[in-house]
C-alpha positions as CSV (number, residue, x, y, z in Angstrom):
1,X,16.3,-15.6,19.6
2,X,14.5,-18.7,20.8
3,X,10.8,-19.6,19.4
4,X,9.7,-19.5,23.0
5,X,10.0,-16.0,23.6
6,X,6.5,-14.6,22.2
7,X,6.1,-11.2,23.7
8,X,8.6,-9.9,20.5
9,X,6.8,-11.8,17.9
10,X,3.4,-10.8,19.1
11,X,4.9,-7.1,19.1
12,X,5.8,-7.3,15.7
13,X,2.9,-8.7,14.4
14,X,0.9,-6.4,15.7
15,X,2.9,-3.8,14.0
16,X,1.8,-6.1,10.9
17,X,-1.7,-5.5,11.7
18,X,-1.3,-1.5,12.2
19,X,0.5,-1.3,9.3
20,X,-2.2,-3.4,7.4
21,X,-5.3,-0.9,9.3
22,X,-3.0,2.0,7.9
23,X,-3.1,1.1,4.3
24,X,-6.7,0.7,4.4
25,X,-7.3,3.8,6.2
26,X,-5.7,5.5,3.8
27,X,-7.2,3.3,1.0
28,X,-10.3,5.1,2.4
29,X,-8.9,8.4,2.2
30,X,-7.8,8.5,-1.1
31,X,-11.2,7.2,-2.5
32,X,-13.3,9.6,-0.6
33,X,-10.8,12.4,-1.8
34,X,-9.7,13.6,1.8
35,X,-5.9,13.7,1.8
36,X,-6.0,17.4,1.6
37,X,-8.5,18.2,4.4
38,X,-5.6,18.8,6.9
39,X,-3.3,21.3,5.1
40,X,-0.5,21.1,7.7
41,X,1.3,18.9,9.5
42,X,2.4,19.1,13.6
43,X,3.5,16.3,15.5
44,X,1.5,17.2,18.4
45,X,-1.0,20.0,18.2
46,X,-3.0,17.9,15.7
47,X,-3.4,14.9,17.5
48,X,-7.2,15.0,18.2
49,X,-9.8,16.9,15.9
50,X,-10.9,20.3,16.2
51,X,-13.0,20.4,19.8
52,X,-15.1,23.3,19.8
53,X,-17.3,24.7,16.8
54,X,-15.1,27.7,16.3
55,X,-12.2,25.5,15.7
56,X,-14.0,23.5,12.9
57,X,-14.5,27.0,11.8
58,X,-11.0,28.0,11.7
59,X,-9.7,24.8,10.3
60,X,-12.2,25.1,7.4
61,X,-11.1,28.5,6.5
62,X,-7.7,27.7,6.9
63,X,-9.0,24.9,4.3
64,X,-10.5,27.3,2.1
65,X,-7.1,29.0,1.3
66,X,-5.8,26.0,-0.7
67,X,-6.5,25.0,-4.2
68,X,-8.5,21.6,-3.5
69,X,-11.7,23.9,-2.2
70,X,-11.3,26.9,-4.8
71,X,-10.7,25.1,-8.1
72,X,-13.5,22.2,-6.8
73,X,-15.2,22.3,-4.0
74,X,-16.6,25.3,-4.4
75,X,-18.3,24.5,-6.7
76,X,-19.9,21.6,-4.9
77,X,-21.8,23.3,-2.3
78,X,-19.2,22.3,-0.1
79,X,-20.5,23.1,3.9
80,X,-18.8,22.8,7.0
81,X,-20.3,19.2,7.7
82,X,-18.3,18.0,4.1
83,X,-15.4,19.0,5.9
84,X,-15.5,17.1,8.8
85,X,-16.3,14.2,7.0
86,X,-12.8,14.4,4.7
87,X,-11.3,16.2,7.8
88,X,-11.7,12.5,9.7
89,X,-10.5,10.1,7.7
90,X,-6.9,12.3,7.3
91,X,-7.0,12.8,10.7
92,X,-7.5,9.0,11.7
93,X,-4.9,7.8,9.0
94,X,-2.6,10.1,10.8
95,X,-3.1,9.3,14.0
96,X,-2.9,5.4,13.4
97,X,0.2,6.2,11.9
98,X,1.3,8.3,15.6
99,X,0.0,5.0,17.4
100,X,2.0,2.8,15.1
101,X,5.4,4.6,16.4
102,X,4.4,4.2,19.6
103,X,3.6,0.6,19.3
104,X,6.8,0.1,18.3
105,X,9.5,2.4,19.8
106,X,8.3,1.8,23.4
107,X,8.3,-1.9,23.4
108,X,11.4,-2.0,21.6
109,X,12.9,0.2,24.3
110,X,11.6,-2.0,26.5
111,X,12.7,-5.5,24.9
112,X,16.2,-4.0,24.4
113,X,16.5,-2.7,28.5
114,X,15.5,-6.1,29.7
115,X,17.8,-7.4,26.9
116,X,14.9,-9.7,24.8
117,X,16.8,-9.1,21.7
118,X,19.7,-10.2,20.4
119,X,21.6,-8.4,18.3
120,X,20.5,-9.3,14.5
121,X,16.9,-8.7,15.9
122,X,18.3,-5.1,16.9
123,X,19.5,-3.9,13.8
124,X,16.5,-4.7,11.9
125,X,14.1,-3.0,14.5
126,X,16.9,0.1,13.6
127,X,16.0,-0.4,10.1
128,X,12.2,-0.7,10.6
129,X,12.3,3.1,12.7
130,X,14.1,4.1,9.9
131,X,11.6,3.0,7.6
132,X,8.5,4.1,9.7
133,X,10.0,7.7,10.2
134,X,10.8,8.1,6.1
135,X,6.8,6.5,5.6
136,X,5.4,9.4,7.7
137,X,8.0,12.2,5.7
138,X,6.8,10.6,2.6
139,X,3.1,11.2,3.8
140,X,3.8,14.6,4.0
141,X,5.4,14.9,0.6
142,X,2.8,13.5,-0.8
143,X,0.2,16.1,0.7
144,X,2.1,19.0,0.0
145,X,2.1,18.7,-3.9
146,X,-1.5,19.0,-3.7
147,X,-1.3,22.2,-2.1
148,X,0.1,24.5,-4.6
149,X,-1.2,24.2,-8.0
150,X,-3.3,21.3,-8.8
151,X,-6.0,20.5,-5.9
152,X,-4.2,16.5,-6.2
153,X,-1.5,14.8,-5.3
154,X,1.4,13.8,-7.2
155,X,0.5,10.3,-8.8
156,X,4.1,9.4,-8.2
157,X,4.2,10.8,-4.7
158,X,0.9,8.9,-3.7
159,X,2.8,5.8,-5.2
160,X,6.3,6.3,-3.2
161,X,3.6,6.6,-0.6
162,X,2.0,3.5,-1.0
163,X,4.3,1.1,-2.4
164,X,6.7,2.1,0.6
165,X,3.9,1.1,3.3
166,X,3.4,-2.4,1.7
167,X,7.5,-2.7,1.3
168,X,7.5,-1.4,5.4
169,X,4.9,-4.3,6.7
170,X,6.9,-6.9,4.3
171,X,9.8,-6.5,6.6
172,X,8.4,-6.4,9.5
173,X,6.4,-9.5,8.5
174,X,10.0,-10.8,7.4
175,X,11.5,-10.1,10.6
176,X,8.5,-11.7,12.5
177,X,9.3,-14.8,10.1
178,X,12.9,-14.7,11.3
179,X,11.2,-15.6,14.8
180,X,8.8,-17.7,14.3
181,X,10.6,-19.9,12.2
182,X,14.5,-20.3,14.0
183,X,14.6,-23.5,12.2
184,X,15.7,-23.6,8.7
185,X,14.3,-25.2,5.4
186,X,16.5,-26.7,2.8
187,X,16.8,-23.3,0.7
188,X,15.9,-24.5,-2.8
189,X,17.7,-21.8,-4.7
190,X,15.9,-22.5,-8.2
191,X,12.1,-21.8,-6.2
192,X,13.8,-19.0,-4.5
193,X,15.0,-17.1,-7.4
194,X,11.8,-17.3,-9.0
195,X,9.9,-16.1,-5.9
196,X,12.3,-13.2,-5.9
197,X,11.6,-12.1,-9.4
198,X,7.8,-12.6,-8.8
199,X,8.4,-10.3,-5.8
200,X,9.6,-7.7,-8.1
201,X,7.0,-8.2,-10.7
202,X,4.4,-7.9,-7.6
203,X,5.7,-4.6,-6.6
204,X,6.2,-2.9,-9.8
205,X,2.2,-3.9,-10.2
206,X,1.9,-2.0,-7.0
207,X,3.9,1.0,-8.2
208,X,1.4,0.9,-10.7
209,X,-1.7,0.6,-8.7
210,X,-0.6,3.8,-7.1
211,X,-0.4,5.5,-10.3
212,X,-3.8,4.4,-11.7
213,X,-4.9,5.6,-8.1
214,X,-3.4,9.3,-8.1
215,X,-4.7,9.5,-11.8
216,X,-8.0,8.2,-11.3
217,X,-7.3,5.9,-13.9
218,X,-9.7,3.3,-13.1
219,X,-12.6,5.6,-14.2
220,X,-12.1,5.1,-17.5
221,X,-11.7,2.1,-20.2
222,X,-14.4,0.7,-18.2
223,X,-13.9,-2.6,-20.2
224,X,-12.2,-6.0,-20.0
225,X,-10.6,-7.9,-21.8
226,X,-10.2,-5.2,-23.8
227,X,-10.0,-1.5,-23.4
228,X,-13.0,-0.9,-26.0
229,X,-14.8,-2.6,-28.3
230,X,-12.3,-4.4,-30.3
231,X,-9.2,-2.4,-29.2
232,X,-6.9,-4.5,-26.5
233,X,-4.7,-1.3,-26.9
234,X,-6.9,1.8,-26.8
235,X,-5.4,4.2,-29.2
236,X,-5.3,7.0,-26.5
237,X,-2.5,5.3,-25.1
238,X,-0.2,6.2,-27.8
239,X,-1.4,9.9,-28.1
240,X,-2.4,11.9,-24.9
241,X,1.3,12.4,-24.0
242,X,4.1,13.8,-26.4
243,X,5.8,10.3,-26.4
244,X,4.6,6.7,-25.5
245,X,7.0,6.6,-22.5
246,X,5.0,9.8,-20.8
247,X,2.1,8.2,-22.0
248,X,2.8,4.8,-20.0
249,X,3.6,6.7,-16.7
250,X,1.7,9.9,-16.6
251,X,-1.7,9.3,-18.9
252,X,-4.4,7.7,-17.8
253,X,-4.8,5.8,-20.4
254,X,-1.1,4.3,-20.6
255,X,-1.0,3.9,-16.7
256,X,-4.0,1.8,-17.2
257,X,-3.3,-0.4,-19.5
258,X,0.2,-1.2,-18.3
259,X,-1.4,-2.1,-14.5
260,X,-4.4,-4.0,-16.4
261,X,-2.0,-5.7,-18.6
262,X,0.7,-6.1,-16.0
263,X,-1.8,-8.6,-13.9
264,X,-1.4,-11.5,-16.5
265,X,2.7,-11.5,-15.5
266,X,1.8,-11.7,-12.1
267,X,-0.5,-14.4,-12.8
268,X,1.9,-16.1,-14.9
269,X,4.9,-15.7,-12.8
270,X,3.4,-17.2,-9.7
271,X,1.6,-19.7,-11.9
272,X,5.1,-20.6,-12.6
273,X,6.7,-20.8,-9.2
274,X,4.2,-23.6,-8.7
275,X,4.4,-25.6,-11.5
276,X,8.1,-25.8,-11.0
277,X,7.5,-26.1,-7.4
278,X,6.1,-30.0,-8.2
279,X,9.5,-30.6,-9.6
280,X,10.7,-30.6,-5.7
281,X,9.9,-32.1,-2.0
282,X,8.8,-29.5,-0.5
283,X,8.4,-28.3,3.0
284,X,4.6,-28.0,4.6
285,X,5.4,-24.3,5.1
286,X,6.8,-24.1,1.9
287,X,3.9,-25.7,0.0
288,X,1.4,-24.1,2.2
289,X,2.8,-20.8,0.9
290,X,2.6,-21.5,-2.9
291,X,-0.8,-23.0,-2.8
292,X,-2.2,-19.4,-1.3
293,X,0.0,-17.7,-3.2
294,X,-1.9,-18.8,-6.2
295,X,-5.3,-18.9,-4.7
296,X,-4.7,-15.2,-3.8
297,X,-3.8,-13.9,-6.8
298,X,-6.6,-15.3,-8.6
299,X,-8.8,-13.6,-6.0
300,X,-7.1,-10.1,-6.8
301,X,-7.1,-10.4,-10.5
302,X,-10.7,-11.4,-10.7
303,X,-11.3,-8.8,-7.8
304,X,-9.1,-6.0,-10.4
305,X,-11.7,-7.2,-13.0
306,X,-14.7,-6.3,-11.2
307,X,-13.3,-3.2,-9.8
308,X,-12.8,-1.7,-13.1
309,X,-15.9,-3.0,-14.3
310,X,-18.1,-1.1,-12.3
311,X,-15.9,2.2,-12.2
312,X,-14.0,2.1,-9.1
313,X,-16.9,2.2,-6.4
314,X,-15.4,2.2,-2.6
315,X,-16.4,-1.2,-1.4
316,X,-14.6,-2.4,-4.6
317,X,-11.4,-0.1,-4.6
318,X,-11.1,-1.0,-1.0
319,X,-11.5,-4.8,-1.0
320,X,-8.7,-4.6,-4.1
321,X,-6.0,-2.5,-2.1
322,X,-6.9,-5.0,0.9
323,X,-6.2,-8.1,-1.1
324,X,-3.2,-6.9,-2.8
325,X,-2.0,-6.7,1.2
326,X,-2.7,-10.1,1.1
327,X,-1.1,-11.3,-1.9
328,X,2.4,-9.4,-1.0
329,X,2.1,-11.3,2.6
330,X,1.7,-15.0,1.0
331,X,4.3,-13.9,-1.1
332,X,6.5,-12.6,1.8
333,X,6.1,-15.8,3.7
334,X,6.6,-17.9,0.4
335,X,9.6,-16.4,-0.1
336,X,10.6,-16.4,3.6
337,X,10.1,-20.3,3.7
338,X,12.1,-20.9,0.1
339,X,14.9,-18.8,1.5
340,X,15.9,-19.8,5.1
């Protein structure tokens, strides 16, 4: 694939972008509590909102049916105009997800007729259908455990959920890279391998941020550095689940303080990368990457800080999810210029 030929890269950039609107979207669904306003899924028949007044109607009984509005909302004096608030912001993260798979299955039908791509190109636009299909199933999964039982999601659904978006852009970022850049850096396998593990680290902290998320974790301990008044480990950690291991991936508590925790090895391990980084001659793109890497993730730990702080409010919540987009593309690139 030659450098000159734009159209593609432009394409998958802006699949970047939709995927990046997505996640905040749906950042702004979760922290308004609307992922269950739409308690079925069609392909079609649900593309635009309800258009007359007796549809709202009928979707809001339909609503009604399902544990989110009996065991709370209820309770709330919850009226038809609450419903189309919540009812919009699951219907738009849907359909930016519909415009998504149109942004990319047309063009790339189109690139592959007129014979733009070559073949390496090909198999990862494969891959990336693959992945945007299994994102929108995983949607769904997510939805439907909070439509039995318990009026939430699954923490660990809404995390699959999340975690898999942010992996989705990364390689379509990647790919992008693969075109942008045809040239190749020396690879500077020591860098590289520590941007690889750092990658990890990052996404496990993600993983995690999904958890405190779908467990409304952040509403609590409203402390730092410590989670009380003298305790760094609040003693609810050890005891609000039958064993410390449920506790650390099902209790609010645990989930907490392994994502609060957690934020000093990301710190560290990037910290690390560019210390050791001076120990080389580095590239412009390379060096480039590292100094925003570490910029970034001093934005999003302070930002994690505050967020907690003052309990989660949506401005805050947002701004958090947005940067932690942020951090995982300087790290993508990083890692994309230390590599090739």
């Amino acid at each position: 694939m030659k450098k000159t030929d734009n159209s593609v890269i432009i394409w998958l950039l802006s699949g970047c972008v939709l995927l990046f609107l997505m996640v905040v979207v749906g950042g702004i669904t979760r922290l308004t509590n609307s992922g269950l306003s739409m308690t079925d899924w069609h392909l079609v028949t649900d593309t635009f909102p309800p258009l007359t007044e007796a549809k709202w109607q009928a979707a809001f009984e339909e609503y009604k049916k399902f544990p989110e509005y009996q065991k709370t909302n209820i309770h709330n004096d919850f009226q038809l105009a609450d419903y189309k608030f919540i009812y919009f912001w699951e219907w738009f993260h849907r359909f930016i997800g519909r415009i998504i798979g149109l942004v990319f299955l047309v063009p790339f039908i189109y690139f592959l007729f007129k014979k733009r791509l070559d073949s390496a190109t090909i198999k990862k636009c494969i891959i990336l259908l693959a992945m945007g299909g299994f994102q929108g199933f995983l949607g769904w999964f997510m939805v439907k455990s909070g439509l039995i039982d318990n009026p939430d999601v699954s923490h660990f659904r809404l995390s699959l959920h999340l975690t898999f978006a942010f992996i989705t852009f990364a390689y379509t970022l990647w790919v992008a890279l693969d075109l942008i850049y045809p040239e190749r850096n020396t690879r500077i396998i020591p860098l590289r391998n520590i941007a690889r593990v750092a990658l990890v680290v990052l996404l496990i902290q993600i993983i995690y941020g999904g958890f405190v998320a779908g467990l409304n974790a952040g509403l609590i301990h409203n402390h730092w550095p410590m989670m009380s008044d003298g305790q760094f480990i609040h003693d609810s950690v050890f005891i609000e689940k039958p064993t410390l291991f449920l506790g650390l991936i099902e209790g609010q508590s645990g989930v907490q303080f392994v994502h609060r925790t957690f934020a000093y090895v990301v710190v560290a391990m990037i910290l690390f990368l560019y210390f050791k980084s001076n120990q080389y001659t580095l590239s412009t793109t390379q060096t480039k990457g590292i100094k925003t890497l570490v910029v970034f993730v001093f934005l999003q730990f302070a930002l994690g800080v505050f967020t907690l702080l003052f309990r989660v409010p949506l401005a805050l919540g947002l701004i958090h999810q947005i940067m932690a987009f942020f951090l995982l593309s300087a790290m993508t690139y990083t890692l994309h210029r230390l590599s090739k």
